[in-house]
N, C-alpha and C positions, 0 to 999 in steps of 0.2 A: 744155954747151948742146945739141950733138948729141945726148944721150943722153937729155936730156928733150924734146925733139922725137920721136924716136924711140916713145919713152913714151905721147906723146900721140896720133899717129899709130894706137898699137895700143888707144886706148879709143875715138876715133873709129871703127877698124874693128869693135870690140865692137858698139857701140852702131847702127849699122849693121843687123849680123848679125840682132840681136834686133829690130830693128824689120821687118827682112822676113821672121822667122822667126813675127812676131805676124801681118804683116799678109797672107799666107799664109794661115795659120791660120783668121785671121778670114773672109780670102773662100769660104772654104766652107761659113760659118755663112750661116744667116739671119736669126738676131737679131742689130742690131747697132745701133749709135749715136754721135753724138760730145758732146761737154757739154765746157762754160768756166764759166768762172767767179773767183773770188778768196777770199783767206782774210786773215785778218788773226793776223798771227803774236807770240806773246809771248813773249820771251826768261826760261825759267827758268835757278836752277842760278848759277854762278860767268856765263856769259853776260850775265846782267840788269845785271852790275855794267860791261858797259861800252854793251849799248843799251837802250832803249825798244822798244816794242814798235812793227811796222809793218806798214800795208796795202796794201804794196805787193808783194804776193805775185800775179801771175795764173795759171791754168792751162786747158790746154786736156787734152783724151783720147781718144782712142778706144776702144767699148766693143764688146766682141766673146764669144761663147760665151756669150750671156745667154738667161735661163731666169728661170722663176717667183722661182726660189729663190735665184740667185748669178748674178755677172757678174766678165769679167775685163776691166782697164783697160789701157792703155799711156798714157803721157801723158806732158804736157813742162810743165816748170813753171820760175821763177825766184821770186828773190823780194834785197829790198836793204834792208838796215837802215843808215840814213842820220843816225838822231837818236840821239845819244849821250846814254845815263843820268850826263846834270849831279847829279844828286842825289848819286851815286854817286860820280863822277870828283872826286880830289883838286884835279887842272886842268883851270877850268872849260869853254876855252875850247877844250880839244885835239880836233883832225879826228879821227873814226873812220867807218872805210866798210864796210862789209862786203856782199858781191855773190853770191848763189847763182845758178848756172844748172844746171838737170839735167833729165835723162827717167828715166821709172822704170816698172814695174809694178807694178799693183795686183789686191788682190780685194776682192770686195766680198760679204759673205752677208748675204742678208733673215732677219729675226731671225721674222716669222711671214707672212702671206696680208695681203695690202690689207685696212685694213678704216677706211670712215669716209675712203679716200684717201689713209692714212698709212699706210705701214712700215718701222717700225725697220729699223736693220742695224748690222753690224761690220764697218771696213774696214781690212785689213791691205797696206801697200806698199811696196816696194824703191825706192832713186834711186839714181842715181851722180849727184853732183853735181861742178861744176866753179866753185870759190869763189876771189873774191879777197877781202883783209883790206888796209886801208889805215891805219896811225897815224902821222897828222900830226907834222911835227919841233914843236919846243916848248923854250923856252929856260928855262934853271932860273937857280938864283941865279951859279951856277959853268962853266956849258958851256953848248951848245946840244945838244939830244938830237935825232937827225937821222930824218928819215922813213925809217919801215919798211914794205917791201910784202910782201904773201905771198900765192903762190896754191899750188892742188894741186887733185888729184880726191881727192872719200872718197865712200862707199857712206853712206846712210842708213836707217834703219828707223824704221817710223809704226805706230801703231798705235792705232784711237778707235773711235764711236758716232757713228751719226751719224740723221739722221727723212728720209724722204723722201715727198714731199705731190705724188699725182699732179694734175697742173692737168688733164690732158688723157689720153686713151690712149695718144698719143704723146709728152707734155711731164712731164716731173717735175723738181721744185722741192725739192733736198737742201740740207739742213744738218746737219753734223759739227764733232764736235772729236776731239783727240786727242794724244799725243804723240809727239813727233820727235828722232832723236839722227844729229845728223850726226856722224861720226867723222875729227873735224877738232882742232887746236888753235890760238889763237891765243898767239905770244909773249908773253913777260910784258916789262913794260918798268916795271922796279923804281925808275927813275930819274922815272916816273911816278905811282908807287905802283897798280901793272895788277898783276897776276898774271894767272899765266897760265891760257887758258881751253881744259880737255881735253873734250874731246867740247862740242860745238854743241847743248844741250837749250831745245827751242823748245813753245809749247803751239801747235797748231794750230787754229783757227777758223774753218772752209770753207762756203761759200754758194755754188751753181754751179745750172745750169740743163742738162738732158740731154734731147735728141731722140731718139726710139728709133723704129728702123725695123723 
């Protein structure tokens, strides 16, 4: 127990670090901006087989070192998958939770010049996320299969396309998709018929709104 205290201790102090190592950075720029917004996430992969997909993703950012051509991001995001794939699940009726919270960096490149108010782009990002997994106890014909909890940190990579439609000089109105792998696993619970699920592969679906100063 001490030692994952310890543990946890030294990614709060990471995470720390980098955020005043960006926001630093950023104040000596003068482009800069903040944007929110939400995505709506779909679990691929051995994942799908224990959720549905969910909108319960928010994020917020700050955008810093932007230019005609490319932008970098900081941002904090969560997201909770709460509706377990019945279709899937042998038992119909079993609790599954599953909770992300993380901050990450990102970039972002315009793929050409405005034109019509649209410009494509590609955005590639880092998280460190902090997830819990929860599977409900569940009684079978012979035992009771007792609740399991699991948490941890893992690092994620994203990586998609995305349109961004300026409303204003100052307001732009993006949407992106892409792919996500958190580097996570969840237990198998064989007495459920779950296998287990190595790496977290999610499709990404983002809609957010960015003020730029």
């Amino acid at each position: 127990m001490m030692k994952r205290a310890v543990k946890n201790i030294g990614y709060y102090q990471w995470l720390l670090v980098v955020f005043l190592l960006l926001c630093g950075q950023a104040s000596a720029q003068n482009h800069y901006g903040v944007g929110m917004g939400n995505a709506y996430l779909q679990p691929i992969g051995s994942l799908q087989n224990w959720f549905k997909g969910t909108s319960k993703a928010p994020q917020v950012s700050f955008i810093f070192n932007r230019t005609a051509e490319a932008h970098w991001q900081f941002f904090a995001t969560a997201a909770h998958f709460d509706q377990p794939n019945k279709e899937k699940l042998y038992y119909k009726d079993l609790q599954l939770d599953l909770k992300l919270y993380g901050a990450g960096v990102a970039y972002v490149s315009y793929l050409s010049v405005p034109r019509w108010r649209l410009q494509p782009f590609w955005k590639g990002a880092v998280t460190l996320f902090r997830w819990e997994a929860v599977r409900g106890a569940y009684q079978t014909e012979d035992r009771l299969v007792p609740q399991r909890f699991q948490q941890a940190w893992s690092f994620a990579a994203y990586g998609g396309l995305g349109m961004a439609f300026l409303v204003t000089r100052s307001l732009k109105f993006n949407v992106s998709g892409g792919y996500q792998l958190v580097v996570a696993e969840l237990w198998p619970a064989l007495a459920l018929h779950l296998e287990n699920v190595s790496g977290l592969q999610i499709m990404r679906f983002e809609m957010g709104f960015q003020w730029m100063f």
